[in-house]
VOGU-3710 file (C-alpha; in Angstrom, 3 decimals, decimal comma):
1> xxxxxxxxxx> 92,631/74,191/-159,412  96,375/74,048/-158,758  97,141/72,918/-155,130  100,299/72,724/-153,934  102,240/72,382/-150,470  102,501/75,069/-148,546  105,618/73,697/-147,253  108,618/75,127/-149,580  106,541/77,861/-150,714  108,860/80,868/-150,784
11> xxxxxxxxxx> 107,919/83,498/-148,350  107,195/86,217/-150,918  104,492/84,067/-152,407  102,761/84,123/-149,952  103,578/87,569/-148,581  102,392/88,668/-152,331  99,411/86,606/-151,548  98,055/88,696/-148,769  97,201/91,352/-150,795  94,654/89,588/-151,925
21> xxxxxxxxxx> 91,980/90,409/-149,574  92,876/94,344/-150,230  93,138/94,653/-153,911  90,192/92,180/-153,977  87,787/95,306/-153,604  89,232/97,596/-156,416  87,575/95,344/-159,392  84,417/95,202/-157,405  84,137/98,495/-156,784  85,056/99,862/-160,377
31> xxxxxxxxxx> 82,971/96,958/-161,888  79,544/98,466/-159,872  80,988/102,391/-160,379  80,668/101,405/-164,204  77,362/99,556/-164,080  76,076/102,446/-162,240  77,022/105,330/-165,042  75,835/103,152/-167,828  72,354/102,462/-166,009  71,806/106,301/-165,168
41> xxxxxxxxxx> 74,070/107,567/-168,262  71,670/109,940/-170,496  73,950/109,218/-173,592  73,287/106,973/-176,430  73,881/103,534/-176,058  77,152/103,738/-177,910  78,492/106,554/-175,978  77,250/104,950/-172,886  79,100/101,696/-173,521  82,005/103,133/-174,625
51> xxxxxxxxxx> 82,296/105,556/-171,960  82,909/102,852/-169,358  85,294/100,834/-171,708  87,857/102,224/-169,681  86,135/101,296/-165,952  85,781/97,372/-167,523  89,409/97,519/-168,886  90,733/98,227/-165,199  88,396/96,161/-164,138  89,515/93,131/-165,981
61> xxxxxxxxxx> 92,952/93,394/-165,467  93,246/94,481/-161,508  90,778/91,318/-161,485  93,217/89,216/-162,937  96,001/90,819/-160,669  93,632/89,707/-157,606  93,289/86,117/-158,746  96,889/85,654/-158,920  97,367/87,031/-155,340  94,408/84,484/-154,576
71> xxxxxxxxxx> 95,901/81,729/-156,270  99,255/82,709/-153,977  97,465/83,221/-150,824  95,405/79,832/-151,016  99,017/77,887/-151,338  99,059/78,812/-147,525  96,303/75,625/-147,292  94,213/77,110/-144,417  90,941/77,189/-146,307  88,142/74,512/-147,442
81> xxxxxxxxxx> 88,783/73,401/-150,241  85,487/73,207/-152,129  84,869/76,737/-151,148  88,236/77,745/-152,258  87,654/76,027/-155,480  84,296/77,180/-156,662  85,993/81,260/-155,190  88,678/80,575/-157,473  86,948/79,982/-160,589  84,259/82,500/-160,077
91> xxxxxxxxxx> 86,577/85,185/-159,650  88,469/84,038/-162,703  85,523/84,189/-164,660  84,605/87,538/-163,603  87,854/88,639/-164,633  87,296/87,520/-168,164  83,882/88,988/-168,564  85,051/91,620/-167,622  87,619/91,729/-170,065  85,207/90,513/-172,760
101> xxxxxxxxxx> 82,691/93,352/-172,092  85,629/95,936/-172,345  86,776/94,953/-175,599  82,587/94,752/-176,546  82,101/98,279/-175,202  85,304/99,561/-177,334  85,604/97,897/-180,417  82,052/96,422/-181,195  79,558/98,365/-183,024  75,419/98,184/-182,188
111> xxxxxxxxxx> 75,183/96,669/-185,689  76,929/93,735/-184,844  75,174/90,327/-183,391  77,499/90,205/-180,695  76,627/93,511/-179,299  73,030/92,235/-177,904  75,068/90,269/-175,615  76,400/93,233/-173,441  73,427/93,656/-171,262  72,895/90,368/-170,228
121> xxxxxxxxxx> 76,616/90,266/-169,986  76,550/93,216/-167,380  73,953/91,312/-165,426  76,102/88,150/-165,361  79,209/90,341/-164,361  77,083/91,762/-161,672  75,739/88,053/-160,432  79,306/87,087/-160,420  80,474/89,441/-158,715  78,044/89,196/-155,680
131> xxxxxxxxxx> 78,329/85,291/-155,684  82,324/85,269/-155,637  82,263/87,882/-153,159  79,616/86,317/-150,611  82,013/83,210/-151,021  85,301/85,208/-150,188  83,558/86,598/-146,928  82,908/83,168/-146,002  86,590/81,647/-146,641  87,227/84,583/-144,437
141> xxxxxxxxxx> 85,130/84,492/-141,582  82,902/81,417/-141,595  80,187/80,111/-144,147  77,038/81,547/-141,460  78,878/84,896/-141,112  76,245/86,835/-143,250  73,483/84,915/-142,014  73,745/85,489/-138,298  71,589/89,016/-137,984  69,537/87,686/-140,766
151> xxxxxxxxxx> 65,555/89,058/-139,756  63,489/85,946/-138,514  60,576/86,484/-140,848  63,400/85,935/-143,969  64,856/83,079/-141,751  61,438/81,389/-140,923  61,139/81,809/-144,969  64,248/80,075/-145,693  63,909/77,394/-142,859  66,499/78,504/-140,983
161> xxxxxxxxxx> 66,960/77,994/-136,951  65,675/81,071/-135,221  67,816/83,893/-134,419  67,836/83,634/-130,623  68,428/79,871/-131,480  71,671/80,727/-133,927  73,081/83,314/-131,467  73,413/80,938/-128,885  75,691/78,582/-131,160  77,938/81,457/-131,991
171> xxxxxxxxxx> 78,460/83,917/-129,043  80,879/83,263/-126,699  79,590/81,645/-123,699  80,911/81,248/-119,940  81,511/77,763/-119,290  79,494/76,460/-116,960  79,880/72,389/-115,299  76,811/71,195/-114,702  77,917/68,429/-112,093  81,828/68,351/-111,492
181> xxxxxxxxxx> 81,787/64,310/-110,661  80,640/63,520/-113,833  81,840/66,345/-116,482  84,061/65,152/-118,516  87,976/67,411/-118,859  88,017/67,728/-122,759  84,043/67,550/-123,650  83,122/69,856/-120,809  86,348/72,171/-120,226  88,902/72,281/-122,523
191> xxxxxxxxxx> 86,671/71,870/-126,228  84,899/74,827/-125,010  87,792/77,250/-124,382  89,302/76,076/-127,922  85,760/76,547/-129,836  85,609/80,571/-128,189  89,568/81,008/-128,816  90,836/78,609/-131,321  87,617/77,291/-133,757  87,520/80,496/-136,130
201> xxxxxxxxxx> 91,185/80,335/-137,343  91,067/76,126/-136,725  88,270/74,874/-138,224  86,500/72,701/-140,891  86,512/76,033/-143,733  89,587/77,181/-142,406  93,152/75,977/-141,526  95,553/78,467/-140,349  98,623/76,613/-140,376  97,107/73,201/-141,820
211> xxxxxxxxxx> 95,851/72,937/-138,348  91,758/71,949/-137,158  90,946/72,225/-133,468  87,514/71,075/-134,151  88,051/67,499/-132,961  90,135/65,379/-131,452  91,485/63,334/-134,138  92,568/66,343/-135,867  94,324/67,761/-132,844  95,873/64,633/-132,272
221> xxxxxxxxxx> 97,107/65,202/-136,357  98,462/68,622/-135,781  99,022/71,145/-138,539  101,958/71,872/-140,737  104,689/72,277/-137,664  103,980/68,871/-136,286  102,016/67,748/-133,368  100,361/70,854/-130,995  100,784/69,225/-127,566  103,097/66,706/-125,855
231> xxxxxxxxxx> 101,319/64,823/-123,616  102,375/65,205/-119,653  104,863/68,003/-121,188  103,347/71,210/-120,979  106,891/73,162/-121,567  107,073/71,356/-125,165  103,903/71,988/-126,233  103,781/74,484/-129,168  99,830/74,773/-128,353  101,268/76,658/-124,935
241> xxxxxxxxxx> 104,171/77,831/-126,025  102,329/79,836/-128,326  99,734/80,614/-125,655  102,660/82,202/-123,509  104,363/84,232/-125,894  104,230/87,873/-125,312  101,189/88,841/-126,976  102,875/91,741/-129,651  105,323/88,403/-130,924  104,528/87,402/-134,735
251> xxxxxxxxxx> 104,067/84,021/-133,117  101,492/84,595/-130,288  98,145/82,614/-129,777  95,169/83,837/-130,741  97,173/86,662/-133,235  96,291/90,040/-132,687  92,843/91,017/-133,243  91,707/87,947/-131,463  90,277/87,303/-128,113  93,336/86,795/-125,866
261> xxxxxxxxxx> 92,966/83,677/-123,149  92,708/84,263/-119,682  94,865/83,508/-117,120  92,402/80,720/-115,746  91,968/79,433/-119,259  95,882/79,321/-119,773  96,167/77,700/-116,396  93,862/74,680/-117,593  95,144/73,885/-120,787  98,642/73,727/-119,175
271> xxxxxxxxxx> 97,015/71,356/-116,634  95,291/69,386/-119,026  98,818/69,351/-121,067  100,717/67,677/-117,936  98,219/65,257/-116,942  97,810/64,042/-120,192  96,073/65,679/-122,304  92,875/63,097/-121,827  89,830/63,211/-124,227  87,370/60,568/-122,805
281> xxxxxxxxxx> 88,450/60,896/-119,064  85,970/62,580/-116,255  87,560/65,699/-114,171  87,105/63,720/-111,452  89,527/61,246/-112,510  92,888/63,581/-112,782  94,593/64,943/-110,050  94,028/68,977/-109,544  95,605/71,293/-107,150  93,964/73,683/-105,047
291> xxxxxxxxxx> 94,387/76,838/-107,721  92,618/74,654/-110,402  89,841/73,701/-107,605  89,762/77,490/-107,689  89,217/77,472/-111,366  86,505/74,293/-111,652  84,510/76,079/-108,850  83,768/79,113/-110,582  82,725/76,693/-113,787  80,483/74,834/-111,854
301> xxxxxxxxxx> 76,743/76,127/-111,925  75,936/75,096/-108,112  78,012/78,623/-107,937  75,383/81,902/-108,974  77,349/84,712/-111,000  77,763/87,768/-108,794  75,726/89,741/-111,514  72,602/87,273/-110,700  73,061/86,575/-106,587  71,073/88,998/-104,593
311> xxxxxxxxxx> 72,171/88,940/-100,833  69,359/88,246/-98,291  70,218/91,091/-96,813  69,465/93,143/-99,291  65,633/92,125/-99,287  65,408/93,115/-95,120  63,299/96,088/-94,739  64,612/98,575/-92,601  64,923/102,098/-91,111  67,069/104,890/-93,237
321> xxxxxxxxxx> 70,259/105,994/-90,546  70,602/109,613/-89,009  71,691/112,066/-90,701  73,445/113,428/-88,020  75,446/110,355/-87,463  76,268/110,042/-91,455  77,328/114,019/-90,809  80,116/112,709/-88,221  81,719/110,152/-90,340  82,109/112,424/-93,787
331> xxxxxxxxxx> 84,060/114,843/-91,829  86,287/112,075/-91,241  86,748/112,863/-95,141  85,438/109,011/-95,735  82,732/108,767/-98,455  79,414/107,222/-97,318  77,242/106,389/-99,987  74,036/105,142/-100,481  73,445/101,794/-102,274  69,905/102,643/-103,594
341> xxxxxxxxxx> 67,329/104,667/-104,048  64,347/102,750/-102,720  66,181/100,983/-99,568  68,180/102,630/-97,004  71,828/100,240/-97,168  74,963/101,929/-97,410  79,091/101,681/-97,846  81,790/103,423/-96,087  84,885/104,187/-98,422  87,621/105,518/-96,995
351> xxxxxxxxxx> 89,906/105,887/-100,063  90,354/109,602/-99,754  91,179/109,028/-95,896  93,971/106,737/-95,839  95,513/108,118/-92,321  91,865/107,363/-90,294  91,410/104,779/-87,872  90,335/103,321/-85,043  89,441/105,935/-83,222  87,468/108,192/-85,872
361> xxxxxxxxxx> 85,588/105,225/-87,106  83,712/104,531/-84,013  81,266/106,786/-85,585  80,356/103,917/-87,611  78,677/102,731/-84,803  75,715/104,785/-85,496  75,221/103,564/-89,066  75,589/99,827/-88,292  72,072/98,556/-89,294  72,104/100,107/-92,600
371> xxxxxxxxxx> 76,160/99,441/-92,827  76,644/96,774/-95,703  79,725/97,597/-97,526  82,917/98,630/-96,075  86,243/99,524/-97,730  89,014/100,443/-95,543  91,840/99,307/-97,706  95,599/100,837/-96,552  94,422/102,938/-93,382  95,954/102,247/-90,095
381> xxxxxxxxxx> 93,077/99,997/-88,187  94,445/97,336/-85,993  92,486/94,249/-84,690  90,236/96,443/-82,034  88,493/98,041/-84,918  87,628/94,343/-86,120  85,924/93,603/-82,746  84,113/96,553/-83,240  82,671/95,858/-86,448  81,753/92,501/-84,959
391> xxxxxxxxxx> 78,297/93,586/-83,930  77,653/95,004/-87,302  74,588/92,860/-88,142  74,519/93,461/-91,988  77,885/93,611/-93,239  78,428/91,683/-96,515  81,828/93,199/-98,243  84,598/93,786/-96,010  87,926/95,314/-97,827  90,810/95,471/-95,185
401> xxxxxxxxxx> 93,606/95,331/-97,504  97,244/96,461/-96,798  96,383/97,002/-92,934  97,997/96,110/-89,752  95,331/93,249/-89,254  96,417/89,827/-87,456  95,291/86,352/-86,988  93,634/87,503/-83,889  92,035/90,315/-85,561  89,975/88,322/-87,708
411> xxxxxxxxxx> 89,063/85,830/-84,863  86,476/88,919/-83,789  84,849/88,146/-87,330  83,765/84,511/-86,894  80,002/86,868/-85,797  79,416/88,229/-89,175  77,900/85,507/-90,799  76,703/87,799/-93,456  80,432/88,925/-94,691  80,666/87,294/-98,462
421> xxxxxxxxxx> 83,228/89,166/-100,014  86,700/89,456/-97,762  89,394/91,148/-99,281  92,930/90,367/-97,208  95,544/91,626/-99,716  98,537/92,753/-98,486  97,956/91,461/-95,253  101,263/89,880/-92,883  98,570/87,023/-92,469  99,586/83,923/-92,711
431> xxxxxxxxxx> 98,432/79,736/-92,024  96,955/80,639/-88,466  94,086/82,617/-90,051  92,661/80,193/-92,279  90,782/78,758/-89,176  89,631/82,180/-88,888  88,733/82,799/-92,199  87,106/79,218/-92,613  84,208/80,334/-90,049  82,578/82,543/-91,889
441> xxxxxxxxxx> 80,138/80,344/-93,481  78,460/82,700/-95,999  81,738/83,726/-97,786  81,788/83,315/-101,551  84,556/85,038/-102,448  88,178/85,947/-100,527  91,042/87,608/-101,833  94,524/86,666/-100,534  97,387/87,955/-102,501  100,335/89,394/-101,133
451> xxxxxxxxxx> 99,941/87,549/-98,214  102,090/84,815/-96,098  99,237/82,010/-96,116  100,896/78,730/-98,416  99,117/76,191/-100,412  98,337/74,047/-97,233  96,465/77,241/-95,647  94,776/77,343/-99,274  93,794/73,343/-99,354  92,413/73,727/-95,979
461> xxxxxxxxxx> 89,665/76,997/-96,450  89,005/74,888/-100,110  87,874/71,626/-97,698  85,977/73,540/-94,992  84,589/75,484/-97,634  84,202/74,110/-100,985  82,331/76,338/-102,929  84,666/79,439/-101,913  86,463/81,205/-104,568  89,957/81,887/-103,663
471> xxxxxxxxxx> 91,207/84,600/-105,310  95,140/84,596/-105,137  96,490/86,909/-107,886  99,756/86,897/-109,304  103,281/86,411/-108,491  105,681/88,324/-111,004  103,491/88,065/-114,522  101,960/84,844/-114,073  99,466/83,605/-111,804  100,647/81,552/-108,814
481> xxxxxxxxxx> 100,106/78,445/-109,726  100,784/78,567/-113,294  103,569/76,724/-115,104  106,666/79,295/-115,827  108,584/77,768/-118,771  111,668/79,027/-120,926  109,815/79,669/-124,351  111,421/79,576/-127,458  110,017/80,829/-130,874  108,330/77,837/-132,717
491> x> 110,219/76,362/-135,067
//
């Protein structure tokens, strides 16, 4: 096999060479239309042969077309070479048979010796095709890509690990940090995010760009542009450069198609970047600021997923409220819904009565026991609501967004022990009601964009409480604490 350097390659090589994958289906397909009409074909065995001369002619030669946009495409140097190798020369053959069969369909009588070799020669055709193919689809996505769904009674067969077993190495999987002390920042954080994002394209089969993510040493290598990361320089770091560019750029990371990063996944890998970029070194060992706390805390499995955490709450058996007194608050126009069939908890949303307030919602009083979820978002309560509320015995999500709340306003709520969800955006709140906000003991979760608190008010709720997920949204396109850097296109 002819390898050569992708680097100096004209462009329209390797533009021609994308074709490959889509012309690659034309030979197969005529190759098993052909097979089919001779197997089923009613004719004589000369008319049946020579009746798909013409399929195995067009077969031959758009199989030789294909191989040369193979040959072109694998120039590129992102694939395993083995694979490639053993692809290459498979498909080549098939393209010859192919040819060979035409010209014994067409010209060769059933008198001659030769002739008893055009069966078996449609068999091997049609085991060459299958075997060339299987070995395309995994230059393209991954040698276990057929074998993932395989049925466990055929896996058990062929010794292979059990399905639930095999899905578990290939499905993307939240991270989750056993103990923070001791995790270590590549090995624990940052290998993951690459093997979900970054492995299929990066990888020991296949190497867009002469680049493998799949270790260290070859990250440290880089790919055909040159080293991926500058250590302690995030903003000349092609690895986030690329990461940063608008996603419909030719140059974005992943390409279209692909998974995108998140914003907390950017925002560590640009931290990892600047203080760094450490293999071997524990989390505990580099300096992090209080929006990658933010980050490690929801990675850290001390913290249950929302989707698994029931609220104690929840489990209290208790009476169903009035109807009369559920009555008075909908013709406030605010929707009061119940939570569940079998227990009597409700929520109050007033998103179709954004002018109601204090006064109207006293009527809540009457559904306070069963009251658990309240969203008031943009209406015009002031802090006297909030000492109302503070008697509410079962209250766990609170949404006061965009109000006229104050400091002093949420100094009523230090009572509702319950509250784990708080949602503050848009709030004129600033520093002063952190100590507020830092007494509710069973909050898990707060949301503070838009508002005036700073990163000391942030540092201080993360030490009082640790485990609470601060959730502070963005500022412009970017989160607020990530890196904003000038980007320019790779070179």
């Amino acid at each position: 096999m002819l390898l050569l350097d992708s680097e100096g390659i004209p462009d329209w090589i390797l533009f021609f060479g994308h074709f490959h994958p889509m012309l690659v289906h034309l030979p197969i397909g005529m190759l098993l239309m052909g097979m089919i009409l001779y197997v089923f074909s009613k004719k004589e065995e000369v008319s049946r042969q020579k009746s798909i001369a013409p399929i195995l002619w067009s077969t031959g030669i758009t199989a030789l077309i294909s191989c040369t946009m193979g040959w072109c495409l694998s120039l590129a140097g992102e694939y395993d070479t083995d694979t490639l190798f053993l692809h290459q020369w498979l498909g080549i053959s098939l393209a010859l048979s192919s040819l060979a069969l035409a010209y014994m369909a067409q010209f060769w009588s059933l008198d001659s010796y030769m002739s008893r070799f055009f069966k078996p020669g449609l068999i091997l055709a049609f085991i060459l095709v299958m075997w060339t193919g299987h070995l395309g689809g995994n230059l393209t996505h991954g040698s276990d890509y057929l074998s993932t769904y395989l049925p466990q009674p055929w896996r058990t067969w062929l010794g292979m690990a059990p399905r639930e077993q095999k899905n578990e190495q290939t499905k993307e999987q939240p991270i989750k940090i056993k103990n923070l002390q001791e995790a270590l920042i590549y090995q624990d954080l940052i290998q993951p995010t690459l093997k979900q994002k970054c492995w299929s394209c990066h990888n020991a089969e296949k190497q867009k760009g002469k680049l493998r993510m799949d270790s260290p040493e070859y990250m440290l290598k880089g790919g055909a542009n040159g080293v991926i990361f500058v250590a302690g320089k995030p903003e000349e770091s092609d690895l986030i450069k690329r990461i940063l560019l608008d996603p419909s750029h030719e140059d974005h990371m992943p390409p279209k198609g692909k998974v995108n990063l998140t914003e907390d996944e950017i925002s560590l890998l640009q931290w990892w970047v600047k203080e760094g970029a450490h293999f071997n070194k524990k989390i505990s060992e580099i300096p992090f600021d209080a929006r990658i706390k933010t980050i490690l805390t929801k990675y850290t499995q001390e913290n249950k997923s929302t989707e698994n955490y029931i609220s104690p709450v929840l489990k209290e058996q208790i009476a169903a409220a009035n109807e009369a007194d559920i009555e008075k608050l909908r013709k406030h126009h605010v929707l009061v819904i119940a939570l569940s069939a079998e227990k009597p908890f409700l929520e109050v949303n007033a998103i179709n009565a954004k002018n109601i307030g204090d006064k109207e919602l006293q009527d809540l009083d009457g559904i306070k026991e069963q009251l658990v979820s309240l969203k008031l978002g943009g209406t015009k309560i002031t802090d006297s609501f909030l000492q109302q509320i503070s008697t509410y015995p079962r209250l766990i999500h609170l949404q006061i967004d965009h109000t006229r709340i104050t400091q002093q306003g949420l100094s009523y709520l230090s009572s509702l022990q319950h509250v784990e969800t708080l949602n503050l955006v848009g709030t004129n709140l600033t520093d002063e009601s952190v100590v507020a906000i830092a007494k509710l003991q069973g909050l898990r979760k707060v949301y503070l964009w838009q508002t005036k608190i700073s990163e000391k008010g942030i540092k201080f709720l993360h030490e009082k409480l640790p485990k609470l997920i601060i959730d502070q949204g963005w500022k412009g396109k970017w989160p607020l604490d990530t890196l904003i850097i000038p980007i320019k296109k790779p070179e």
